[in-house]
N, C-alpha and C positions, 0 to 999 in steps of 0.2 A: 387815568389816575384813579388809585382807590384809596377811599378813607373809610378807616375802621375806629368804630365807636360804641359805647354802649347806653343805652335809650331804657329806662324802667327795665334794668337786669339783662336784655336782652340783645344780642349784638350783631352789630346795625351795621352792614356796608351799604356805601354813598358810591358810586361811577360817576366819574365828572366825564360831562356829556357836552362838547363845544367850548367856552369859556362860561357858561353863566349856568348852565343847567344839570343836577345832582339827578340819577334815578335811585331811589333806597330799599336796600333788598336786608330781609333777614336773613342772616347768617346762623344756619343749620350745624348743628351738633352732631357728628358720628354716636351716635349712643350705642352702638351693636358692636362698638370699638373694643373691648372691655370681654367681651363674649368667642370663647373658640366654636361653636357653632348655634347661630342666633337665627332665631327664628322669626319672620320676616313677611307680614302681610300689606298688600299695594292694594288699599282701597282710592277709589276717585268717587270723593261725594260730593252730591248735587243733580240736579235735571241737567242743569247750563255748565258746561266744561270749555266755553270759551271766551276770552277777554275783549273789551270795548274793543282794542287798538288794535284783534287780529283784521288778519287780510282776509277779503270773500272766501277767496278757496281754501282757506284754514278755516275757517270759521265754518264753513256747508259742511269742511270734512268732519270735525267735530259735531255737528248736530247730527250726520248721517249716523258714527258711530254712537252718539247718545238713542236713537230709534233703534238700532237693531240691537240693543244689548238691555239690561236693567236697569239702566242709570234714566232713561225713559217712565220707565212707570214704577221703580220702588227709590228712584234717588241714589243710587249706589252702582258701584260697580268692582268686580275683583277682578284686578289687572296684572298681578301678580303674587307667586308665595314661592318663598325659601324654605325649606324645613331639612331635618338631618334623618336621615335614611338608618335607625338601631341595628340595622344588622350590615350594611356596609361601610357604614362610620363615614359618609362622604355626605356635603350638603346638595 
């Protein structure tokens, strides 16, 4: 079951988890909706890219990819980019 709400402008879904237990996630806006070729950068910032609750081997795999990339020693990292090609008009 999901409940949808909105919390200081911003909108909140709640997952009911068993009978007693809510997890609450923010609910993300398409913004690039609006855009016929939108330009599109996938930063992950931080040293630490993984969460108290993951599992060991999620978690090792996440620090191994934190040491071999930037996110190691500048805090960042680019994971991905979109962009539109001027002379083929394709993204």
């Amino acid at each position: 079951m999901l409940l949808f709400h909105k919390v200081n402008n911003k909108n909140i879904v709640k997952k009911k988890i068993l009978n007693f237990f809510f997890l609450e996630y923010i609910l993300l806006e398409n913004v690039t909706a609006r855009f016929h070729y939108p330009c599109i950068l996938d930063l992950k910032m931080g040293k630490r890219q993984y969460a108290d609750i993951d599992s060991d081997k999620k978690r090792l795999s996440k620090i191994q990819k934190c040491e071999s990339s930037t996110s190691s020693t500048l805090g960042v990292r680019l994971c991905g980019m979109q962009v539109k090609n001027n002379f083929s008009k394709k993204i």
